[in-house]
KOLKE-110057 format. One record per residue: x, y, z negated of N, C-alpha, C, O in turn; residue in three letters. Coordinates in steps of 0.05 Angstrom, whole numbers, plus 32768, in hexadecimal, padded with zeros to 4 digits. Layout:
BEGIN
XYZXYZXYZXYZALA/...
END
This chain:
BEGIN
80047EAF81C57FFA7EB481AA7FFD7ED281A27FEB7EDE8197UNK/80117EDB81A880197EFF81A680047F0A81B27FF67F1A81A6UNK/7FFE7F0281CA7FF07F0E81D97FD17F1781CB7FC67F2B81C1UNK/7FCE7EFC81CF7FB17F0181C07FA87F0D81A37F937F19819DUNK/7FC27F0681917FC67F1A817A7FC47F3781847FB47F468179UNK/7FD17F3F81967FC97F5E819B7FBC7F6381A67FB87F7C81A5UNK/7FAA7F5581B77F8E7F5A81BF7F777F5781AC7F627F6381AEUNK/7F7E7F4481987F6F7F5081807F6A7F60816C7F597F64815BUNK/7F8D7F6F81777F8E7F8181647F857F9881697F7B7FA48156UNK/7F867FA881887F797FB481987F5D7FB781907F537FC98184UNK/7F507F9D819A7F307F92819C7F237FAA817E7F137FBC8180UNK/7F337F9E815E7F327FA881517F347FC581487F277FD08136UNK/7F477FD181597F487FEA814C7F3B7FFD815F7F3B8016815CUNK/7F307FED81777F1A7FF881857F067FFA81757EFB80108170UNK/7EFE7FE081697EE47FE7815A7EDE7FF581437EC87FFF813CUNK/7EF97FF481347EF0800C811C7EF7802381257EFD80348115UNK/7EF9802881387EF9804681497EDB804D81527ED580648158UNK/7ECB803A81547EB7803A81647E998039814B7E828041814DUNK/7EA7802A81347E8B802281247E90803581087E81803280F5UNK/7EA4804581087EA9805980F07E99806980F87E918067810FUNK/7E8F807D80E77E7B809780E57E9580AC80E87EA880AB80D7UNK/7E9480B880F77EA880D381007E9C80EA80DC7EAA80FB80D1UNK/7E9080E780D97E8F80F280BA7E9B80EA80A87E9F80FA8095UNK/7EA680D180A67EB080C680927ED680C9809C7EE780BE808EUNK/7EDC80D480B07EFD80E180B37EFF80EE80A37F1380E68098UNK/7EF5810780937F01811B80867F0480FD80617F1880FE8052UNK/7EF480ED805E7EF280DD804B7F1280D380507F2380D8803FUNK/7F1880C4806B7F2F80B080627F4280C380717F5480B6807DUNK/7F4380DC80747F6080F4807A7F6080E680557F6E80D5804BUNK/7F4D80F4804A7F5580F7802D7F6080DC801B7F7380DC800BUNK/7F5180C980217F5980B480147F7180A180197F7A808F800AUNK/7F7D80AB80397F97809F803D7FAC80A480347FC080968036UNK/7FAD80C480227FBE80CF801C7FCA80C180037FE280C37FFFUNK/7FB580B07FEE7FBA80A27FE27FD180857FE07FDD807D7FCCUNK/7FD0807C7FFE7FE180718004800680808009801980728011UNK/800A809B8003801E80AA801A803280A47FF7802D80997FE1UNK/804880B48004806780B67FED806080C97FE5806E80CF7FD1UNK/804A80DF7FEC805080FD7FE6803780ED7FC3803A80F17FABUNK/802B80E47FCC801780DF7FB7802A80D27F9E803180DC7F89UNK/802F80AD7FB08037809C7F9D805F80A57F8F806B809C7F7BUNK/806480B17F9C808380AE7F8D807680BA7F70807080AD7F5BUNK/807480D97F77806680E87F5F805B80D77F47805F80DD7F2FUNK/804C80C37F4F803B80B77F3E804C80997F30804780897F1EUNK/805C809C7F3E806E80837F39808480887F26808D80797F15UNK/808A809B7F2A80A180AF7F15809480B57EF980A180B47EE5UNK/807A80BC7EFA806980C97EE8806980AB7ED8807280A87EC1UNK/805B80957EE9805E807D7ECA807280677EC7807280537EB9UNK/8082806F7ED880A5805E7ED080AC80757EB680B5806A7EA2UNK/80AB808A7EB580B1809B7E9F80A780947E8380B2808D7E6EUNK/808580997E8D807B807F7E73807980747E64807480787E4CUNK/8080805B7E79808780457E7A80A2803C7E6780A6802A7E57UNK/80AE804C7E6F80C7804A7E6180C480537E4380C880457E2FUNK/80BD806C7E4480BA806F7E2D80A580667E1780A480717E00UNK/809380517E20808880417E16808C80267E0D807D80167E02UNK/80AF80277E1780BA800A7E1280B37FF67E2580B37FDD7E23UNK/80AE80047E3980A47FE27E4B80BB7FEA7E6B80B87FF57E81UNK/80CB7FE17E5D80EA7FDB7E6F80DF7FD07E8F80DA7FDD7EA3UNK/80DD7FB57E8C80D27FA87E9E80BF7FB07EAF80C17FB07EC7UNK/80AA7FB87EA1808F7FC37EB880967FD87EC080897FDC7ED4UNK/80A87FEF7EBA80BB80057EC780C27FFC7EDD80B880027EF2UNK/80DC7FE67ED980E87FDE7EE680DA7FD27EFA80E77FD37F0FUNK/80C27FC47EFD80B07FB67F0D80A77FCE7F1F80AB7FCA7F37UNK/809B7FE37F1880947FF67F2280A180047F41809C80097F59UNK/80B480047F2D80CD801C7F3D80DA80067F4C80D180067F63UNK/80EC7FF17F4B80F87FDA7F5D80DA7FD07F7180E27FC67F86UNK/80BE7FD07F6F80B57FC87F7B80B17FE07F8F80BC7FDD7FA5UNK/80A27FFB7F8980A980127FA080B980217FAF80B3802F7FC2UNK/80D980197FA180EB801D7FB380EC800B7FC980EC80107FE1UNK/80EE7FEF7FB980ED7FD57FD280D67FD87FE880DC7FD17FFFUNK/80C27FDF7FE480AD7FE27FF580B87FF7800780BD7FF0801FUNK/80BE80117FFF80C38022801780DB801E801B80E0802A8030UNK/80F7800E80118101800A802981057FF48044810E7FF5805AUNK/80F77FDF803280ED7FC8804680D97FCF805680D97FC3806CUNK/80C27FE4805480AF7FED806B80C17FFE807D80C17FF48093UNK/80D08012807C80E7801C808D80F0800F809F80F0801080B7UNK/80FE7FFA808981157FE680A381007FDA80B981027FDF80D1UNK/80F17FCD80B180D47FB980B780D07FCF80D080D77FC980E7UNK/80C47FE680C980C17FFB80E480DA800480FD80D480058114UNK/80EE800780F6810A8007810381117FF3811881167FF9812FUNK/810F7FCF810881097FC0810C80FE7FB1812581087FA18135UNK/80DF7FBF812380CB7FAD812F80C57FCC814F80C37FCA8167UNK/80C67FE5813D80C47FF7815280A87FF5816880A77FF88180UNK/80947FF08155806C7FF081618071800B8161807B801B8152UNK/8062800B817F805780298184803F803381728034801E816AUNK/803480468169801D804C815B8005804A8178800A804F8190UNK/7FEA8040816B7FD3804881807FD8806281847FE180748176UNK/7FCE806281A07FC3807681B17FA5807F81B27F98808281C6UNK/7F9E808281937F7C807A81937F6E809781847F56809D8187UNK/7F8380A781737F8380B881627F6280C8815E7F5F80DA816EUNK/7F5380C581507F3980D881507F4580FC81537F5B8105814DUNK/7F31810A815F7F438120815D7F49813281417F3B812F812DUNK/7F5D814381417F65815081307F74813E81167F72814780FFUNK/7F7E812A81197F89811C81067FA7811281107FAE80FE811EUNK/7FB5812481077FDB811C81147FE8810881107FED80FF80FAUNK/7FED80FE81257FFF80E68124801880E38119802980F4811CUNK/801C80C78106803180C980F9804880CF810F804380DD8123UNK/806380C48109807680D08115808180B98114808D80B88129UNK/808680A081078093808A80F78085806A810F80708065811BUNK/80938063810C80828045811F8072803E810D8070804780F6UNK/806280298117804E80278111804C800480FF8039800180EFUNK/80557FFA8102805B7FE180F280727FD880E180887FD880ECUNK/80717FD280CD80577FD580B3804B7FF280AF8056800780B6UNK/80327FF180A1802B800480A380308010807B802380078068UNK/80438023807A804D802D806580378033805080388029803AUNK/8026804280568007804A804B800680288038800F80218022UNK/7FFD801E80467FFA7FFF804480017FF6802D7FF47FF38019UNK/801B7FF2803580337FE4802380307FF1800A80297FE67FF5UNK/8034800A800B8044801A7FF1802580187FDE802980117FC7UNK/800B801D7FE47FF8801D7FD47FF080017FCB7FE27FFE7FB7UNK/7FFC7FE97FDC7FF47FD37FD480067FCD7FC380017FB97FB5UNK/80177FD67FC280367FD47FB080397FE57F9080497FE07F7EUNK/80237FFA7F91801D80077F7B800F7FFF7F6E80157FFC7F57UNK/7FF67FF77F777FE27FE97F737FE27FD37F657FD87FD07F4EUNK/7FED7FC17F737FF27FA37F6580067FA87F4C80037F9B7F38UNK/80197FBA7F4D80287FC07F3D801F7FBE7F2280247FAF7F0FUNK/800A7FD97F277FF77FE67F107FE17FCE7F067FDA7FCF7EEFUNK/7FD77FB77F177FCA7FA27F0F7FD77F927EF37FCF7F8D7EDCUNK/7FF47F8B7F0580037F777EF580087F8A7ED880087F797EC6UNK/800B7FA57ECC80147FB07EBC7FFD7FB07EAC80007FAE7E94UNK/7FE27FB37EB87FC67FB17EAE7FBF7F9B7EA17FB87F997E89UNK/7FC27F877EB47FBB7F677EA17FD67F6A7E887FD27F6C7E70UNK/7FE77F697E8F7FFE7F6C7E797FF67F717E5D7FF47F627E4AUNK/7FF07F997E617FEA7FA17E507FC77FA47E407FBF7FAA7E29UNK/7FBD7F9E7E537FA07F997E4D7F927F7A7E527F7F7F757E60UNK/7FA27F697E407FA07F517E497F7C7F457E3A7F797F2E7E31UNK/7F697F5A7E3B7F517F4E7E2C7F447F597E577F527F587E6CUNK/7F297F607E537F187F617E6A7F1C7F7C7E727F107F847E86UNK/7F317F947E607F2F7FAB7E697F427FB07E867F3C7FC17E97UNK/7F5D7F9C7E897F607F9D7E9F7F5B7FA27EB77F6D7FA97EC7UNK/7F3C7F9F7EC07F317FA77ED47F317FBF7ED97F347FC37EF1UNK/7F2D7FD67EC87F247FEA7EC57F3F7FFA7ED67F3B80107EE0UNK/7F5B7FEA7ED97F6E7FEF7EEF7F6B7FD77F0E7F727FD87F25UNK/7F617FC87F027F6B7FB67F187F4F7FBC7F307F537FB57F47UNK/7F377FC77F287F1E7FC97F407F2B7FE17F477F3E7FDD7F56UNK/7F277FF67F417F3080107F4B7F4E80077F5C7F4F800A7F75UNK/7F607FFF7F4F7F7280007F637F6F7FEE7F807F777FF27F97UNK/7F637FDF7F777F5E7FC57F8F7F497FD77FA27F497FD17FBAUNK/7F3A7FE77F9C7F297FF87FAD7F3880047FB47F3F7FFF7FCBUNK/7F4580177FA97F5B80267FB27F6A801B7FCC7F69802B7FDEUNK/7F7480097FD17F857FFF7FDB7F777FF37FFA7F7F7FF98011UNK/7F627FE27FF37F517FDC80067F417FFC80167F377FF7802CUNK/7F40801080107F348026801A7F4A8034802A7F428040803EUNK/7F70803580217F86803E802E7F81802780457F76802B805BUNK/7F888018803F7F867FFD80547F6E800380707F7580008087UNK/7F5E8007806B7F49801080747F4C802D80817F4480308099UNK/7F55803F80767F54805480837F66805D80907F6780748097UNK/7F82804180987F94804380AB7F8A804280C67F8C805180D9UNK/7F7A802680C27F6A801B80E07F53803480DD7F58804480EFUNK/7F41803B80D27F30805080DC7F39806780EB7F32806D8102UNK/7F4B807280DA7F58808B80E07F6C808581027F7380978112UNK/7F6F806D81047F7B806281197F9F806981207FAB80698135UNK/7FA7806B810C7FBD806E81057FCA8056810D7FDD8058811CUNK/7FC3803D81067FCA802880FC7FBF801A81147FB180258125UNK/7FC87FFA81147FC17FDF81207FB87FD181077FC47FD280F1UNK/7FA17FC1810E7F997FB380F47FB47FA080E37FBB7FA180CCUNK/7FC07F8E80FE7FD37F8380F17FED7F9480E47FFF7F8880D8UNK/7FEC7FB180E680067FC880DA7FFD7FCC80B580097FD280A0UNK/7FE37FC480BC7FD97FC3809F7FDE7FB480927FEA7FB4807DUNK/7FD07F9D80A17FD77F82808A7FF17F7880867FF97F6C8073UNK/7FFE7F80809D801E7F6C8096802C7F90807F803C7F8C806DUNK/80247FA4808280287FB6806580267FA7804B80387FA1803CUNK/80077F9F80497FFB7F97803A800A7F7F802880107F7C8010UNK/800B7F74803E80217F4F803880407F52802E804D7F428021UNK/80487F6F803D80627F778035805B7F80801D80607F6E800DUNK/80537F918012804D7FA07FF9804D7F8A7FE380597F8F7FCEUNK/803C7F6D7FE6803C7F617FD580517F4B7FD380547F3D7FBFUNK/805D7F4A7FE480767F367FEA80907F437FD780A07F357FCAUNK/80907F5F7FDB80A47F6B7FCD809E7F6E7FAF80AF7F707F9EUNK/80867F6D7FA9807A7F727F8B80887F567F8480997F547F73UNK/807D7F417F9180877F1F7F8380A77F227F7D80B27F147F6BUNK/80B37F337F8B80D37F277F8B80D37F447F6C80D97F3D7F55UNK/80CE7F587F7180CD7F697F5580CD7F607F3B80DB7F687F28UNK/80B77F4D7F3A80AF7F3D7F2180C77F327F1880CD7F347F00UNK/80D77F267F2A80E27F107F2C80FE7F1D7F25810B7F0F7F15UNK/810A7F337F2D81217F427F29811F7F557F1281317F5A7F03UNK/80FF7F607F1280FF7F707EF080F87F5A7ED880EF7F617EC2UNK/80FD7F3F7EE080ED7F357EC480D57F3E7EB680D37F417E9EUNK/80BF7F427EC880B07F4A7EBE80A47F2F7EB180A47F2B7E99UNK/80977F187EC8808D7F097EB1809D7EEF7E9F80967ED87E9BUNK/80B77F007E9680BB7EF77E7780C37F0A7E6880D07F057E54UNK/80BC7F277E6E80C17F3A7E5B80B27F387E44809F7F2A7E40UNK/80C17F4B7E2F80B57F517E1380AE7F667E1280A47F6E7DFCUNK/80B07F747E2480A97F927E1680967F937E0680877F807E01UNK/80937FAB7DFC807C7FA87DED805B7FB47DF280537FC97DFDUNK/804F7FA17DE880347FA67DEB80207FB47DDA80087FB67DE1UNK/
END
């Protein structure tokens, strides 16, 4: 069963090596960066601050306990499991340095993301919610995406990111009280 899991995973990241437009690399150099700590801590600090000072304790707290948990459960997870990265690299694009499963990119944007969803329906509980929840869900699906393009990544380094990112969001909820908070709206 392993086996053939990594021959599909292979199979795969052969082919989005093969069916990407070599024009569209300078697109997902740029758009992966969206996924990185240099991007999201910054941005995470910026609306736990807020946040806070907006009175919404909880969705702070949801925020920040869900992105620490994410990067340090993708860490251990890599330590851990110790996947080599492909050997597939397009040229001129440097290889991380970090193993390769889960894939951190992954995790941490799917972990912001959903974050910023849950705080959206919260606070924009009429149809304007979307107006965070498409953008981010694009967002997220395009990092995801431009792990395996960029070939950084194994498809499954993404998705089990992906699965981690939201696994840790569920237990967040669940430790920030988010859904029985009051804060205010």
């Amino acid at each position: 069963m392993l086996d053939a899991l990594i021959q599909l995973d292979n199979a795969l990241l052969d082919w989005a090596g093969q069916v990407r437009p070599g024009v569209l690399d300078g697109f997902f150099r740029a758009i992966t960066w969206a996924g990185s700590l240099a991007v999201l801590a910054p941005a995470t600090v910026v609306l736990l601050l807020v946040l806070y000072r907006r009175g919404r304790g909880a969705q702070a707290r949801l925020l920040g306990w869900a992105m620490v948990g994410t990067v340090v459960a993708t860490h251990a997870a890599k330590l851990f499991f110790r996947r080599p990265r492909p050997h597939l690299l397009p040229e001129g694009i440097p290889m991380p340095v970090d193993w390769s499963f889960p894939s951190a990119h992954a995790a941490q944007i799917t972990t912001f993301s959903l974050c910023l969803c849950l705080i959206a329906l919260r606070h924009y509980p009429g149809g304007r919610a979307w107006l965070i929840i498409l953008p981010g869900t694009i967002l997220t699906v395009l990092v995801a995406l431009s792990r395996v393009c960029l070939r950084v990544h194994y498809p499954t380094d993404v998705l089990a990111g992906m699965v981690l990112g939201m696994v840790v969001v569920a237990l967040a909820v669940r430790l920030s009280h988010f859904a029985r908070s009051d804060d205010a709206q």
